[in-house]
SEKEDO-431648 format. One record per atom (N, C-alpha, C): z, x, y; residue in three letters; atom name; residue number from 1. Coordinates in Angstrom, 2 decimals. Example, Ala and Ser with C-alpha at 12.3 -4.5 7.8 and 13.67 -1.06 7.14 Angstrom:
SEKEDO-431648
        Z        X        Y  dose  rovo  marvex
     7.80    13.19    -5.69   Ala     N       1
     7.80    12.30    -4.50   Ala    CA       1
     7.80    13.20    -3.30   Ala     C       1
     7.08    12.85    -2.25   Ser     N       2
     7.14    13.67    -1.06   Ser    CA       2
     7.87    12.90     0.03   Ser     C       2
This chain:
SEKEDO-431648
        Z        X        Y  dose  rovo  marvex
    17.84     1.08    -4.63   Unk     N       1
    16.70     1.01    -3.74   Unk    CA       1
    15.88     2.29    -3.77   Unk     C       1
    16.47     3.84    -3.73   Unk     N       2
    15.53     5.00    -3.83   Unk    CA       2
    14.70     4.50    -5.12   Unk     C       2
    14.92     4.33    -6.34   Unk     N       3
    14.39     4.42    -7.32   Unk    CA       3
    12.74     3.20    -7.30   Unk     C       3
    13.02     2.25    -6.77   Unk     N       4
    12.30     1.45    -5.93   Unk    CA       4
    11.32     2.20    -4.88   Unk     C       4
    11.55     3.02    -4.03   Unk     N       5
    10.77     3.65    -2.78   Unk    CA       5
     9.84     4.63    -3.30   Unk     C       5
    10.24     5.52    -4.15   Unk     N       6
     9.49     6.66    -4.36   Unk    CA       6
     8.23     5.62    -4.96   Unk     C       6
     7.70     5.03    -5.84   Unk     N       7
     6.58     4.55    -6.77   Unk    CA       7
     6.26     3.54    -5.33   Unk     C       7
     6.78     2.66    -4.47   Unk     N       8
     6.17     2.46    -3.04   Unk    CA       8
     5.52     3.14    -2.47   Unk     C       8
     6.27     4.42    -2.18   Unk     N       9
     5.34     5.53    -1.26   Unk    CA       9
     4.19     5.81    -1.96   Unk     C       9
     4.64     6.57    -3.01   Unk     N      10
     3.51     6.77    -3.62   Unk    CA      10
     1.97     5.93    -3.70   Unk     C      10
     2.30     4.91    -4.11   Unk     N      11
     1.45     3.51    -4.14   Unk    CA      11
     0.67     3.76    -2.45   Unk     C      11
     1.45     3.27    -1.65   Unk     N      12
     0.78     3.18    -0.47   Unk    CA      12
    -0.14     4.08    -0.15   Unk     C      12
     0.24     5.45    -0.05   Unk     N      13
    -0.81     6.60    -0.14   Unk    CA      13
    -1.83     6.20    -1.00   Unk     C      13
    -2.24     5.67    -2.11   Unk     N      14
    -2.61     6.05    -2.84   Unk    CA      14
    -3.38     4.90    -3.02   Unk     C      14
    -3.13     3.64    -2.35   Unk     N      15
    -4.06     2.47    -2.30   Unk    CA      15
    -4.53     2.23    -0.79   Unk     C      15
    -4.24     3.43     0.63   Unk     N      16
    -4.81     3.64     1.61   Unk    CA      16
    -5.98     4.71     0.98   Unk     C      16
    -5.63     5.53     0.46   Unk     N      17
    -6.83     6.26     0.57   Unk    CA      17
    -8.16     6.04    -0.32   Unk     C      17
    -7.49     4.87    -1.46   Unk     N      18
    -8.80     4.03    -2.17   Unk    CA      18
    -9.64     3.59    -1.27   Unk     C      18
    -8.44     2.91    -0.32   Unk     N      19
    -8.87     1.78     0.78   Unk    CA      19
   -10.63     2.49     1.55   Unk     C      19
    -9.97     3.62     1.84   Unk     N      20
   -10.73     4.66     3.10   Unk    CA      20
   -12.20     4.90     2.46   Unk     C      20
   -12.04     5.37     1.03   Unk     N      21
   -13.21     5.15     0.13   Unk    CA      21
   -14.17     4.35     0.06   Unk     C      21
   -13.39     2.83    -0.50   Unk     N      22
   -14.30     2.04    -0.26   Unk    CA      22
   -15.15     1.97     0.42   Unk     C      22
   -14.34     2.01     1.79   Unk     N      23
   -15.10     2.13     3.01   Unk    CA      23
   -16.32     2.64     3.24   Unk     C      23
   -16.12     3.84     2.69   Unk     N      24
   -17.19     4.79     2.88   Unk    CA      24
   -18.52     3.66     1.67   Unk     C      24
   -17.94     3.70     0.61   Unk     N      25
   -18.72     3.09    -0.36   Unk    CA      25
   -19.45     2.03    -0.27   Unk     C      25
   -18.88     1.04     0.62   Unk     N      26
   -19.31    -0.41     1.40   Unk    CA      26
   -20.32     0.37     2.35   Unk     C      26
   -19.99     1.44     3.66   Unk     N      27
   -21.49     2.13     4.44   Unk    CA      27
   -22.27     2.05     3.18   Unk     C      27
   -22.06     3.16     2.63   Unk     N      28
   -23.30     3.53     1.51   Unk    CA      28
   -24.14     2.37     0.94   Unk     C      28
   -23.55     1.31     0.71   Unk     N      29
   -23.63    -0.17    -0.03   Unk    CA      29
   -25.11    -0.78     0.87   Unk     C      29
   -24.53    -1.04     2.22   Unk     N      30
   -24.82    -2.31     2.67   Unk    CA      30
   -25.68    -1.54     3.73   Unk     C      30
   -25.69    -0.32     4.36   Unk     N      31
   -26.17     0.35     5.14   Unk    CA      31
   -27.24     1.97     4.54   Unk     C      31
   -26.84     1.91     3.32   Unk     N      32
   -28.38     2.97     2.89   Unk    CA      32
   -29.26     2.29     1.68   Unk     C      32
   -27.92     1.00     0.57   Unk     N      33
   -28.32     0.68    -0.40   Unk    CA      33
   -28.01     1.07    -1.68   Unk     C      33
   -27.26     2.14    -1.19   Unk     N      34
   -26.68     3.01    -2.85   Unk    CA      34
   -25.17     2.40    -3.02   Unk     C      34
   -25.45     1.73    -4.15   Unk     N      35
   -24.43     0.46    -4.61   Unk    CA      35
   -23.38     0.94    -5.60   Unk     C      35
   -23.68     1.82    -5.89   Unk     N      36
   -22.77     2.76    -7.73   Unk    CA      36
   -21.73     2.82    -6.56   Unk     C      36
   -21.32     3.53    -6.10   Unk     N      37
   -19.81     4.19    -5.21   Unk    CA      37
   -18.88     2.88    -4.90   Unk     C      37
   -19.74     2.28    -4.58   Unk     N      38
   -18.59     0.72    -4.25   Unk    CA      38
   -18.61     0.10    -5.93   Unk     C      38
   -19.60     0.02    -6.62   Unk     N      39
   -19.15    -0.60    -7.70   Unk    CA      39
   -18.59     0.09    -8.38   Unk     C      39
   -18.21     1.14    -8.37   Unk     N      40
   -17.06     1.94    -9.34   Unk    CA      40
   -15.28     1.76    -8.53   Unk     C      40
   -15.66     2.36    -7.30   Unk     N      41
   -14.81     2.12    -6.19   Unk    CA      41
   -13.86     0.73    -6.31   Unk     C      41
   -14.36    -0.22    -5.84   Unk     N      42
   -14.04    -1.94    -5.77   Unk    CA      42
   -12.99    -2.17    -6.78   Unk     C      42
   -13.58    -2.15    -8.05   Unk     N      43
   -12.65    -2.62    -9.26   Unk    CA      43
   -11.06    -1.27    -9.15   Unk     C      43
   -11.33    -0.75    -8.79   Unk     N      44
   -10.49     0.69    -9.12   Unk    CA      44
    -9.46     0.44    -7.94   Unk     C      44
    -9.53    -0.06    -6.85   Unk     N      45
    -8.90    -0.14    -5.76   Unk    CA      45
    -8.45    -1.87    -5.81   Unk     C      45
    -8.74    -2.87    -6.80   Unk     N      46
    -8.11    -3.69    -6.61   Unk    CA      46
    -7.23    -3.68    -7.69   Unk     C      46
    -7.26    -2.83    -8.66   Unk     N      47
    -6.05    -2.69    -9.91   Unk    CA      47
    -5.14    -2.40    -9.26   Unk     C      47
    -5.55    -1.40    -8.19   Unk     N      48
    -4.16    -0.60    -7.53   Unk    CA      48
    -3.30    -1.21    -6.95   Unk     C      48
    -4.45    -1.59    -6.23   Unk     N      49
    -3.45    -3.02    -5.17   Unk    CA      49
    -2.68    -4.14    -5.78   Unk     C      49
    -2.95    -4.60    -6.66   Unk     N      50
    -2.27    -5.14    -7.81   Unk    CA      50
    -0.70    -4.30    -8.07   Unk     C      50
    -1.05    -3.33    -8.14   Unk     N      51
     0.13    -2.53    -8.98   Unk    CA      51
     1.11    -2.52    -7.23   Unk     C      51
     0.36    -2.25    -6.04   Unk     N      52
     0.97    -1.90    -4.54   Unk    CA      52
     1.98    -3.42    -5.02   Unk     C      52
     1.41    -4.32    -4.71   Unk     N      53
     2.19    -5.74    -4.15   Unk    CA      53
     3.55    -5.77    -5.67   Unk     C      53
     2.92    -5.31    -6.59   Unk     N      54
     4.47    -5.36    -7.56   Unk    CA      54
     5.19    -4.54    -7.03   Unk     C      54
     5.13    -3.28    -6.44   Unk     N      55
     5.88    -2.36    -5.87   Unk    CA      55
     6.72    -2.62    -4.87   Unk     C      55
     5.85    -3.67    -4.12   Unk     N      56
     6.54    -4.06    -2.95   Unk    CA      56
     6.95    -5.23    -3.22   Unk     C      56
     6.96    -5.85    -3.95   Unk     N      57
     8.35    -6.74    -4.67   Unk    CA      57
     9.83    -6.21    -4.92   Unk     C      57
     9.07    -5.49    -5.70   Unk     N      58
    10.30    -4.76    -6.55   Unk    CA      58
    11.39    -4.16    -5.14   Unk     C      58
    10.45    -3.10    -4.27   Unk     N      59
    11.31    -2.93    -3.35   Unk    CA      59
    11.86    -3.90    -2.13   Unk     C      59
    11.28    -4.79    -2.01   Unk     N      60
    11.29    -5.69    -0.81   Unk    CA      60
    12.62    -6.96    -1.79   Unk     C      60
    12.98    -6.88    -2.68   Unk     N      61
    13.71    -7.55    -3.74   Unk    CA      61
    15.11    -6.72    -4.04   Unk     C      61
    15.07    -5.18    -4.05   Unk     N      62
    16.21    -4.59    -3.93   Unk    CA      62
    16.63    -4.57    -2.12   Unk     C      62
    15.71    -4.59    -1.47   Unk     N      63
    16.41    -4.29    -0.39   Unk    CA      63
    16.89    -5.12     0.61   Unk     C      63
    16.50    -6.37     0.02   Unk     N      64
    16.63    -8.15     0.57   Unk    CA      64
    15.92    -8.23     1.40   Unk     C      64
    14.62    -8.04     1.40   Unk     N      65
    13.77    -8.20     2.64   Unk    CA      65
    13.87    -9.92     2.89   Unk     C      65
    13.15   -10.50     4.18   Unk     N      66
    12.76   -11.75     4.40   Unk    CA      66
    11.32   -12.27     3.82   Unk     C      66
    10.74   -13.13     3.39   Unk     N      67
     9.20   -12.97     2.80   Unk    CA      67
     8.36   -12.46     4.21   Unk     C      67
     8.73   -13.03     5.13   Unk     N      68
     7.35   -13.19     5.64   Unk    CA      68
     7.44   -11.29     6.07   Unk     C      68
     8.50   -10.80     6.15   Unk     N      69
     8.68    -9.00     5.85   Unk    CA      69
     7.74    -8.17     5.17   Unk     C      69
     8.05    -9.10     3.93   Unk     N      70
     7.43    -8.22     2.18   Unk    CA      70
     5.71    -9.11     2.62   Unk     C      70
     4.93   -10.03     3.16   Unk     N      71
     4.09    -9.83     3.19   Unk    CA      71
     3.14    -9.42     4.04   Unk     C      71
     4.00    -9.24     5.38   Unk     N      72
     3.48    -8.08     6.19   Unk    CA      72
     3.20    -6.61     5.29   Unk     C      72
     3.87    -6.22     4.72   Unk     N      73
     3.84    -5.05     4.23   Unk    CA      73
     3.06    -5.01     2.94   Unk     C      73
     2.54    -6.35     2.60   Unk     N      74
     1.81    -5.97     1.37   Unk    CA      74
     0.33    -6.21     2.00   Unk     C      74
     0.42    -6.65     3.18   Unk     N      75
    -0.84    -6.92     3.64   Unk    CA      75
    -1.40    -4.96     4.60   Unk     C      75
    -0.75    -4.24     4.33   Unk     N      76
    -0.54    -3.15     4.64   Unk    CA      76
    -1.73    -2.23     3.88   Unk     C      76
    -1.94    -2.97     2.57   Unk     N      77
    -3.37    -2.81     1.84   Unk    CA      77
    -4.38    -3.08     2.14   Unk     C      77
    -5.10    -3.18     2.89   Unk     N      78
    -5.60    -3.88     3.10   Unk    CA      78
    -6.43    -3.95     4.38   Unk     C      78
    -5.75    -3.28     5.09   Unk     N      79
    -7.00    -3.16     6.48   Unk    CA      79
    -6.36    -0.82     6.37   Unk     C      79
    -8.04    -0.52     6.90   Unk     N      80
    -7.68     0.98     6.38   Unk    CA      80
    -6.72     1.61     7.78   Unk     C      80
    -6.05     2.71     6.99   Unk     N      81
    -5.12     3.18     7.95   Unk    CA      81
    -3.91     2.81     7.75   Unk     C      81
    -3.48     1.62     7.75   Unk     N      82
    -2.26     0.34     8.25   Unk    CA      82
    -1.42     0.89     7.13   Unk     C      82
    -2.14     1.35     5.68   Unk     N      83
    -0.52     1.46     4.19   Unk    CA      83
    -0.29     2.69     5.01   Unk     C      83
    -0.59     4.36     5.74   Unk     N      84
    -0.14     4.72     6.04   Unk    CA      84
     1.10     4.80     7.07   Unk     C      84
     0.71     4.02     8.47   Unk     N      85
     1.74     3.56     9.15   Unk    CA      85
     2.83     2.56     8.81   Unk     C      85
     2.20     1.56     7.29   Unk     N      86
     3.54     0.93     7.11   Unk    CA      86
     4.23     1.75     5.93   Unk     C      86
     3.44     2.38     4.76   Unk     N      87
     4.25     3.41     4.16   Unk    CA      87
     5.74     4.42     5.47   Unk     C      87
     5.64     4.67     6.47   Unk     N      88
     6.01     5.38     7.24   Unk    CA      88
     7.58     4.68     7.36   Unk     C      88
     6.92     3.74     8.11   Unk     N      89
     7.50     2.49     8.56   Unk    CA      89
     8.99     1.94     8.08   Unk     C      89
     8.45     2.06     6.72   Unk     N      90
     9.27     0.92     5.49   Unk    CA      90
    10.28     2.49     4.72   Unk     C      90
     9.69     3.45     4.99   Unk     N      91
    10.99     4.55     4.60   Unk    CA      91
    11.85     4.61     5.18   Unk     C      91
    11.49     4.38     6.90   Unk     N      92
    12.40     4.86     7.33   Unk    CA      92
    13.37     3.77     7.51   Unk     C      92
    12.78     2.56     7.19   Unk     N      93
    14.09     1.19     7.16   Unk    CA      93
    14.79     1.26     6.00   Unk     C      93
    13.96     1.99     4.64   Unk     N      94
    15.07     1.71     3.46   Unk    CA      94
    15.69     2.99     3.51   Unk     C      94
    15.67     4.23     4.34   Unk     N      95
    16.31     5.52     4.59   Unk    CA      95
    17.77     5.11     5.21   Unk     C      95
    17.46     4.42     6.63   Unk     N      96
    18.26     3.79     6.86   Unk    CA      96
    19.20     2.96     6.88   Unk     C      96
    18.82     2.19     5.82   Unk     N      97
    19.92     0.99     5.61   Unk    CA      97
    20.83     1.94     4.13   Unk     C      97
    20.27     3.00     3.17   Unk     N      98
    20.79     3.44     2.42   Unk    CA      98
    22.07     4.80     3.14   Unk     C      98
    21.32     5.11     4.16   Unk     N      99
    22.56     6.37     4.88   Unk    CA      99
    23.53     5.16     5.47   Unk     C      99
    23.44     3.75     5.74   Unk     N     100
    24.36     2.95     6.55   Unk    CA     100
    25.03     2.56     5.64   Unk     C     100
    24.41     2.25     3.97   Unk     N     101
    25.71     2.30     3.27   Unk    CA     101
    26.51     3.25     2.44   Unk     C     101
    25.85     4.03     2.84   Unk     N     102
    26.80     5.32     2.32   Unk    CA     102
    28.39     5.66     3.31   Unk     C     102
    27.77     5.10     4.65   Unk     N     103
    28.64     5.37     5.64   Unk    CA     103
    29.65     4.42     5.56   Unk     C     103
């Protein structure tokens, strides 16, 4: 399961803060008109997310999650902010269940 978490975390960071971008890129878009930032943006942040939801297979698959679990958490992409608090979230359940079987 660690070997699984680290490329999760990572991911999550890293397809929240596309996320946050966009954002900004969508203002710029739809509210000044300057369209380049989201169209570079857009494609670049849905590869990622692509790569997030294999991640969270992979880990939600070692760690026996339930589905409707693994798609709470892949839906975690997806509204801004949320991969941080569930990145948080989801360590400290696979932290946990790995110190419970060590014990």
């Amino acid at each position: 399961m660690e070997s699984a978490l680290k490329p999760f975390r990572v991911l999550a960071y890293v397809v929240g803060v596309m996320l946050l971008v966009l954002c900004v890129g969508m203002v710029l878009r739809y509210g000044f008109g300057e369209a380049a930032m989201s169209k570079i943006i857009a494609p670049i942040h849905g590869g990622l997310y692509m790569i997030y939801l294999i991640a969270v297979m992979n880990l939600g698959m070692k760690a026996r999650w339930s589905w409707p679990y693994m798609a709470g958490v892949m839906l975690g992409g997806t509204v801004p902010f949320l991969s941080f608090y569930v990145e948080r979230r989801v360590t400290q359940r696979v932290q946990g269940a790995l110190a419970a079987a060590e014990a």
